[in-house]
Each structure stands twice: as structure tokens, then as C-alpha cells.
C-alpha positions in Angstrom: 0.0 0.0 0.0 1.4 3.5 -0.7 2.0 5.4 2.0 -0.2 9.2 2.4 2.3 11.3 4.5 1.7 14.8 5.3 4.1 17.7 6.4 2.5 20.6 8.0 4.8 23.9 8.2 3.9 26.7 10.4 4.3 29.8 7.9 7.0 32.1 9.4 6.1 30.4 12.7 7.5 32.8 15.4 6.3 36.3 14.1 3.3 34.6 13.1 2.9 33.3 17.1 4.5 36.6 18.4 1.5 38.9 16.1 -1.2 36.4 17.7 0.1 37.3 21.2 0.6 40.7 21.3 -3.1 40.9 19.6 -4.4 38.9 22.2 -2.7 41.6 24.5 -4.0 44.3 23.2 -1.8 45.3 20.6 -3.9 46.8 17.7 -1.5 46.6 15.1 -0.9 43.0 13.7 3.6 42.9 12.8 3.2 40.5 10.4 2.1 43.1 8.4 5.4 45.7 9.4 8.9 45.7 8.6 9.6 43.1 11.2 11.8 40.5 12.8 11.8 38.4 15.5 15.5 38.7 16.8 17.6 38.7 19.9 19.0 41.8 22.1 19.4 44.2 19.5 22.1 45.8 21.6 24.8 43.2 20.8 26.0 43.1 17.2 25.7 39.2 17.1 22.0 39.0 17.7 20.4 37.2 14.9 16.9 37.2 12.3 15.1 34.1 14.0 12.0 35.3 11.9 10.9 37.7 9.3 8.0 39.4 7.8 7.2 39.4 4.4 7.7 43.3 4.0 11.1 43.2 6.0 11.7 39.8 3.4 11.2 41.7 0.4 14.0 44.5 1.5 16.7 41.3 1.5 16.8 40.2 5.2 17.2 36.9 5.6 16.6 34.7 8.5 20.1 33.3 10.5 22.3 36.6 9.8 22.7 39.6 11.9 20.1 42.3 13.2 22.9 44.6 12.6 23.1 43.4 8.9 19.0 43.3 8.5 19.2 47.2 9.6 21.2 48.2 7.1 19.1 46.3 4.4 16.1 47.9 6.0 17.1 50.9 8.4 12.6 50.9 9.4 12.7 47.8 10.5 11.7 46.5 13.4 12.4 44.2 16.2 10.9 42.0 18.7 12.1 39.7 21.2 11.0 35.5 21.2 8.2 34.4 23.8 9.6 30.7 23.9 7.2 30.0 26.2 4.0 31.3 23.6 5.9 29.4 21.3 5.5 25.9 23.0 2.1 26.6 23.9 1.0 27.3 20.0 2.8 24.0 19.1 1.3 22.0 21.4 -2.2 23.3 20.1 -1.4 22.2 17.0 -0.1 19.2 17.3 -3.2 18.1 19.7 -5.1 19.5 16.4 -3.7 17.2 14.3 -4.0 14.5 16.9 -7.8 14.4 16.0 -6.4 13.1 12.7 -3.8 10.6 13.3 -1.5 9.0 16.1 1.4 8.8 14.0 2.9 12.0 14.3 6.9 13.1 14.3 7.3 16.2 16.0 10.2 17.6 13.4 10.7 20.7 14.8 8.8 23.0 16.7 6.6 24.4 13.9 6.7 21.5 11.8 5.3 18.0 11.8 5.2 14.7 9.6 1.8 12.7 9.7 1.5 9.0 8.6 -2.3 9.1 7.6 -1.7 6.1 5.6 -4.1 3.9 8.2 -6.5 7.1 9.2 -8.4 8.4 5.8 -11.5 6.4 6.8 -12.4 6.2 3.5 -11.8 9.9 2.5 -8.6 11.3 0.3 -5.5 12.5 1.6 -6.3 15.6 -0.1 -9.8 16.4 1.3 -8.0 15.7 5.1 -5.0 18.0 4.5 -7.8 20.7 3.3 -9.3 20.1 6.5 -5.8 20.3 8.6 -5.5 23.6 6.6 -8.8 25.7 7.2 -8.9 24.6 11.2 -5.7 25.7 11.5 -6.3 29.1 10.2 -10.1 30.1 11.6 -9.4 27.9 15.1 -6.1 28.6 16.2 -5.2 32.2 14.5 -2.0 31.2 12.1 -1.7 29.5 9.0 0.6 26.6 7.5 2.5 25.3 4.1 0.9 21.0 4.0 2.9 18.8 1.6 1.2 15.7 0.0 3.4 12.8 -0.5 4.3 9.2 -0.7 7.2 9.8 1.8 8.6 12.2 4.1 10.9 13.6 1.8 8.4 14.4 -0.9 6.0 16.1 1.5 8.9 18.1 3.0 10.0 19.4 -0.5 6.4 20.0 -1.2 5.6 21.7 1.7 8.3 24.6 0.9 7.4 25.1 -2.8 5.3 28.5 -2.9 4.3 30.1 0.4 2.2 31.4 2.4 -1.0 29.2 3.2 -0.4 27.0 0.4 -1.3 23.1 -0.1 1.1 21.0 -2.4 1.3 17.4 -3.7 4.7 15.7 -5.4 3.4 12.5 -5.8 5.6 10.4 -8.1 4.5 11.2 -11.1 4.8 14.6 -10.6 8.8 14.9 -9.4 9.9 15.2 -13.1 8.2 18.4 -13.5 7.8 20.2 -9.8 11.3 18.8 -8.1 13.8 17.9 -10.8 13.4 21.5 -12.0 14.7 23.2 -8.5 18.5 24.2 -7.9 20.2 21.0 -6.9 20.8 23.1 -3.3 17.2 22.7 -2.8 17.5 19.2 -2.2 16.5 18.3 1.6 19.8 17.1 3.4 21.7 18.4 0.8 25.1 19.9 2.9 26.2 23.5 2.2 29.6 22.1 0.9 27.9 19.4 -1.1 26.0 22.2 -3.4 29.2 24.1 -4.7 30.7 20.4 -5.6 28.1 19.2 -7.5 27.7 22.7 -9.3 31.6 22.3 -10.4 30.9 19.2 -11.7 27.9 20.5 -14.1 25.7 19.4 -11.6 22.8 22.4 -11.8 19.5 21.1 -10.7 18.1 18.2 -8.8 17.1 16.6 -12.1 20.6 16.6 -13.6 21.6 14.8 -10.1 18.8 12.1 -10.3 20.2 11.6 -14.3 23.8 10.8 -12.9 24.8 7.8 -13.0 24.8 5.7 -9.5 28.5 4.2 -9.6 29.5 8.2 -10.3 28.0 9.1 -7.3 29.2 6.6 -5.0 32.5 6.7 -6.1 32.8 10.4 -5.7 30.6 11.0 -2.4 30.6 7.4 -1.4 27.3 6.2 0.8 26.4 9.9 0.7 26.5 9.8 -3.1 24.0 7.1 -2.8 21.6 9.0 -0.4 22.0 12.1 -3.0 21.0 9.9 -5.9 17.7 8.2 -4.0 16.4 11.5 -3.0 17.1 13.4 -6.2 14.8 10.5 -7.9 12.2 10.7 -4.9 13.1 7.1 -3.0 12.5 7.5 0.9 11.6 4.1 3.2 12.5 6.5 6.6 9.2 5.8 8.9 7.4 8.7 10.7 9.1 8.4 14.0 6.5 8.8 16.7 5.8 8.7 20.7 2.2 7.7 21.2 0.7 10.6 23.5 -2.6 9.8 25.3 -5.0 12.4 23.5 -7.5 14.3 25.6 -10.2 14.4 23.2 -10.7 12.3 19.7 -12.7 14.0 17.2 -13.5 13.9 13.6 -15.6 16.6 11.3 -16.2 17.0 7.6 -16.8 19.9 5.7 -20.0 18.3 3.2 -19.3 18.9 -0.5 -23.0 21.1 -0.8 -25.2 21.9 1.7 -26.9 19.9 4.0 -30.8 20.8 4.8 -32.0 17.2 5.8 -31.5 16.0 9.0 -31.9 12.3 8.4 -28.9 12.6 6.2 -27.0 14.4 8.6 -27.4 11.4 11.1 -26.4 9.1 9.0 -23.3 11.2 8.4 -23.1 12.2 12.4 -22.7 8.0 12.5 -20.4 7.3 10.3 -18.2 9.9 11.8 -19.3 8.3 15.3 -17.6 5.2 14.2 -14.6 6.8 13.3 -14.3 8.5 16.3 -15.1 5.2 18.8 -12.6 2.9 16.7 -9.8 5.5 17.9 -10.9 5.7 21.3 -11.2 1.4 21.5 -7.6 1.4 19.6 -5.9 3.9 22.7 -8.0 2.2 25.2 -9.2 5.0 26.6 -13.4 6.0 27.7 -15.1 8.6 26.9 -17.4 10.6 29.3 -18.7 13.6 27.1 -19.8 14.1 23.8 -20.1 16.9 21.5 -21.7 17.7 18.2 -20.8 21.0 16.0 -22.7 22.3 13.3 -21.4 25.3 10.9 -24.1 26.7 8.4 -24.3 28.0 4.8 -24.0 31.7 6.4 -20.9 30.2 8.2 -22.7 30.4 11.5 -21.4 27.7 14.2 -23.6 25.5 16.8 -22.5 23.4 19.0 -24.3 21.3 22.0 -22.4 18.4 25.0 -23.8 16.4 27.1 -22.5 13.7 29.9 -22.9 10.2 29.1 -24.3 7.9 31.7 -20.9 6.3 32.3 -17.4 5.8 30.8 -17.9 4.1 27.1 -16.3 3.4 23.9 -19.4 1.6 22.6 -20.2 2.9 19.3 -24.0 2.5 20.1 -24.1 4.5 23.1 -21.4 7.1 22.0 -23.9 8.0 18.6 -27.1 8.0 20.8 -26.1 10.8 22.5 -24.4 12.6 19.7 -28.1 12.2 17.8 -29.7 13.4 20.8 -27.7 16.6 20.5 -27.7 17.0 17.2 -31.3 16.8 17.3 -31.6 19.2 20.3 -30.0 21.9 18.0 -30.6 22.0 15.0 -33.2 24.3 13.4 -35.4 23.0 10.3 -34.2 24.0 7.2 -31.1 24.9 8.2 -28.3 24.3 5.4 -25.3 22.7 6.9 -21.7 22.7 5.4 -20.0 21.3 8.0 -20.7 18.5 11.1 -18.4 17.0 13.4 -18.6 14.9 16.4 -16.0 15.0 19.4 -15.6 12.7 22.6 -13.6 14.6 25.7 -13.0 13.6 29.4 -10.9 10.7 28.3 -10.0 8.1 30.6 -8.0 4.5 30.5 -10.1 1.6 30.1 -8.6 0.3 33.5 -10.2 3.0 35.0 -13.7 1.9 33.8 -16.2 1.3 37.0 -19.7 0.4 35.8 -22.9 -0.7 37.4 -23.2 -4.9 36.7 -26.6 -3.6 35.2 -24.2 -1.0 33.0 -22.1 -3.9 32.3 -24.5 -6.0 30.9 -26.0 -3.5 28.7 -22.5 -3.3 26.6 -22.0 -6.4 26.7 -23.6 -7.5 23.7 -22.4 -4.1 21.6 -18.5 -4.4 22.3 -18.9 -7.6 21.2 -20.1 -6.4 17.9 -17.5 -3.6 18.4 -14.7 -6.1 18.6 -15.5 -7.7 15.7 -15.7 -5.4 13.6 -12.3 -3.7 15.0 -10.8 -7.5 14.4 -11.4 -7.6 10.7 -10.5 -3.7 10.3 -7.0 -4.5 11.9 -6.7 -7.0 9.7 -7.6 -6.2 6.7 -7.5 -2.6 6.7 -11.0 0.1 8.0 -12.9 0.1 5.0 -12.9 -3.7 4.5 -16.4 -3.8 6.5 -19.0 -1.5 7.2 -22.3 -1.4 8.7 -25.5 -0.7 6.8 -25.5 3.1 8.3 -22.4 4.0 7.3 -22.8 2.7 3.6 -25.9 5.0 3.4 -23.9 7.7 4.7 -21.1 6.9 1.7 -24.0 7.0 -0.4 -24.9 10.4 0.6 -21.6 12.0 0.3 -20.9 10.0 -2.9 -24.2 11.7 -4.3 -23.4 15.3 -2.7 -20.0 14.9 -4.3 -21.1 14.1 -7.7 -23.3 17.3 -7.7 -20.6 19.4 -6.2 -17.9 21.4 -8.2 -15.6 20.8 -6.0 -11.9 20.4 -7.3 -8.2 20.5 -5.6 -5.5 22.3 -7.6 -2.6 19.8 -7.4 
């Protein structure tokens, strides 16, 4: 199976997360939209760009040299000290955000992250999820980011940086002839700075002339490096996500519905299959969920949302969609035209923890055997290789909402 990595890249991450502060401080002027860096003590000569704006960017600073060399380049600008400890705090709501998506993160760097969503579409595309990943992080935390589409981590790292801000890329494999073998061979991830200036001696000038060199060249010249060089310049990258499984605090899932929505016997089925979703994740952490939460967004962008308290601690599909309907139900208003609906379990806790009733017991009993099941043959032989009859319907409904939508990703 081909892998569907994502890489998402906070645009210009610390003036991005040093604007949202100072707005939420009462600062009424956004800096990303000044002359601006984010630097160290301007005072000593060796203080350094850490971040830039686009206006300070377009006057030649550059991020890594000198705020004394970015001042005479642009003699307006100006600067503003890190808040480390913002910092940590946006990336952490991010990666919880993407959390709701997959397990199988690799925190690269502060600001960026590789996803493995290879096991996680549900039965969606890798584009419509990045999509998804890409609006929340712009309307719920405040900042926006560069996603790269890819077969490996290396393709979604290179596409993540082709044209910025806010962008969404793919390099799948039949696109690296066009979009990455035309680049300057120094674009090449993990490319060395003294690698570049050799391979430009020897004629060496973009990516594409180094993935047209021949092997035994390469190796003979850079040795096992040469071979590295000549696997990436032709896309070929087995490295796994590296990831630390982190005990979420909530597992949620939403879709954003190809046309509006106005029925609400459609919008249950789709509430269930998203349900499903939501209670495989919490059965495959072993974790219980004690409250539930339905949201609603409208045509006019308009957002609803209802919780409630389950009777007790549960992973059970049944019982976790009974009370989403319930809310759902409680809120929404006839004839209302839905875009988007999402379903979200919270107050997490480990299975060992469970303390039910022998009455409560008894009434699950039955259903996680069904769960169980089901989850057997999904590990298996993959998520979509069984469904129930309400989920189907609900394929059928997004199937026929997508054929009448115009709905099209720019690759």
C-alpha cells in the first residue's frame, strides 16, 4: 500500500505566534504586516533574524544573519524579542489538532510536523483531510501553514516549501519530473552547504541533472552519501514517521459536506459514520469517553454546538452515537443548510479506570462484542474492509453530494 504522509509547516512560525500574542494583548496593530523580525537583544551586534516578515523579506533580510546586517538592508525595520514559552504553547495546540487526525505524528521541529495518515483516511482522500488540517488551523487557532502531500517524508517536505504562504502541495511520483527535478540542486533536503558548490563544479545544476547521474558516479565520488543524493534526487524514501504515542484528551472527527446539507436524516447518518470513526480511535488507545459533543457550521458560516455527559465511561459505538443524535437533534433548526458537522468525545479516561454498574455492564456487553469484531477484521484487513449498513448509506450520501458538487483540488 502506498504510503499518504503529510508535512504541516507553520508559515514564518515565530512572528506569526508573536502577532497572535501581542493581539491577544492588546496590541492593535498586527507585525506581520510591518517591517519586522523576530530577533535577539538588538544591543549586541551578534544578535540574529530568528523570523521575518514578508515586508522586512522583500527589502533582502534573511533569517540566521545579523540584526545589525538586517538594519542596514532595511534601516525601518523593526524588532521584537521570542516568547519561547508562547511558542510551545502554539505548538502544542497544534499538534493536539492534528491528533484528531492521526497518532502517527513526528514532532520535526517545533513548527513542523510529519503525519502518517496512511491507516487514518476512513475512507476519505488524503487531499480532502489536508484541506481540513489547513482551514482549522487558520479560523481555530489564528495562524496559518504550508501542508505537503506525499508518498514519503521527503516528498512532502519538499512540497511543503514550494510556494508560500498558506499553500497546499502534492509531489506524488509522477509529478517529481516536473515540480522537483526543476529546482536548484541546493534545494534538495539534506543536501550539505559544501555538497551544493561540488556538484555545481561538476555540471551538476538542478536536482534533475543529479537524479540523471549515473549511480556508480556518485558513490564513487561521495561514497554512501553519493547514494543517499542519488535516492532522493529520484524521490526514494523508506524513513518511517518516527512517533511517541501521547494519550489524547479528546478524539474528534468533522467533515466539511461537499453542498449543503438541509436534511437531517442525512446528517445522522453522516453524524454516524463519523461516530464510528471517532469510537474505533478511542477502542484502539483504550481509553473511555465521558462527554460528547456535536458542531454544526451553516451555509452563512454560522457555528452550533451542544455536549452532554454520558451515563458512564464508554467506547461503545451504540451508546457514544445515541447521544451525539440526541444533540444534534436538540439543536438543530429546520431548514437549516449545513456545510459542516463534526462529532467529538472529551474527558478521556483509561479503560482500566472503567467502574460500571453490573446492570451497565451487561447493557454493553452485547455491543462491544459487535465492536470487537468489527475492529478485528479492520486491523486486519485494513478500515474500510467492512462497514455497517448506516455507514454505507452515509457513503452514499456523500458519494451523491460529491457528484453534484464542483468541488476540485489544484494539485
Amino acid at each position: 500500500m502506498e504510503r499518504k504522509i503529510l508535512h504541516v509547516d507553520v508559515n514564518n512560525a515565530f512572528l506569526s505566534w508573536s502577532a497572535i500574542y501581542r493581539l491577544q494583548h492588546g496590541e492593535t496593530i498586527d507585525i506581520r504586516t510591518l517591517p519586522a523580525v523576530i530577533g535577539g537583544d538588538e544591543s549586541k551586534r551578534s544578535g540574529i533574524v530568528l523570523a521575518k516578515s514578508m515586508i522586512a523579506k522583500s527589502y533582502g533580510v534573511v533569517t540566521g544573519e545579523t540584526l545589525y546586517q538586517a538594519r542596514l538592508k532595511c534601516p525601518n525595520l523593526q524588532v521584537f524579542p521570542p516568547n519561547r514559552e508562547f511558542y510551545e504553547k502554539c505548538s502544542n495546540e497544534l499538534y493536539h489538532l492534528l491528533l484528531e487526525y492521526t497518532d502517527h505524528i513526528e514532532r520535526f521541529s517545533i513548527d513542523e510536523c510529519f503525519l502518517d495518515m496512511t491507516e487514518f483516511l476512513m475512507k476519505d482522500t488524503i487531499e480532502n483531510k489536508a484541506r481540513e488540517i489547513h482551514r482549522r488551523v487558520r479560523e481555530e487557532l489564528g495562524f496559518t501553514v504550508n501542508i505537503g502531500i506525499a508518498p514519503n517524508k521527503l516528498l512532502a517536505k519538499m512540497a511543503s516549501d514550494f510556494e508560500k504562504p498558506d499553500k497546499i502541495h502534492t509531489l506524488y511520483a509522477s509529478e517529481i519530473e516536473s515540480k522537483m527535478w526543476p529546482l536548484p540542486v541546493a534545494e534538495l533536503l539534506m543536501l550539505g552547504r559544501r555538497t551544493a558548490p561540488k556538484l555545481y563544479q561538476m555540471g551538476i545544476q538542478t536536482i534533475g541533472d543529479l537524479a540523471k547521474t549515473p549511480l556508480p558516479f556518485l558513490k564513487r565520488k561521495f561514497g554512501k552519501q553519493g547514494v543517499l543524493l542519488w535516492e532522493y534526487a529520484n524521490g526514494i524514501d523508506n524513513s518511517e514517521v518516527v512517533y511517541q504515542t501521547e494519550k489524547p484528551k479528546g478524539v474528534g472527527n468533522s467533515t466539511t459536506l461537499p453542498i449543503d446539507i438541509a436534511n437531517i436524516d442525512e446528517l445522522l447518518k453522516i453524524l454516524f459514520s463519523l461516530t464510528e470513526q471517532v469510537a474505533y480511535r478511542l477502542r484502539k488507545e483504550d481509553m473511555l469517553a465521558t462527554i460528547v459533543s456535536v458542531q454544526l457550521r451553516s451555509s452563512t458560516f454560522q457555528d452550533f454546538s451542544h455536549q452532554g455527559k454520558l451515563a458512564f465511561a464508554t467506547a461503545n459505538t451504540k451508546e457514544i452515537f445515541e447521544k451525539a443524535k440526541s444533540l444534534l437533534k436538540e439543536m438543530y433548526q429546520v431548514h437549516t443548510k449545513i456545510r459542516l458537522i463534526g462529532v467529538r468525545v472529551e474527558g478521556l479516561i483509561d479503560k482500566e479506570e472503567e467502574q460500571l454498574s453490573f446492570l451497565e455492564e451487561r447493557k454493553e456487553e452485547k455491543q462491544e462484542k459487535i465492536d470487537k469484531a468489527l475492529d478485528t477484521l479492520r486491523e486486519k484487513y485494513g478500515y474500510n474492509s467492512v462497514s455497517r449498513a448506516t455507514k454505507l448509506e452515509a457513503d452514499k450520501i456523500m458519494r451523491k453530494v460529491t457528484c453534484k458538487s464542483n468541488f476540485h483540488f489544484q494539485k
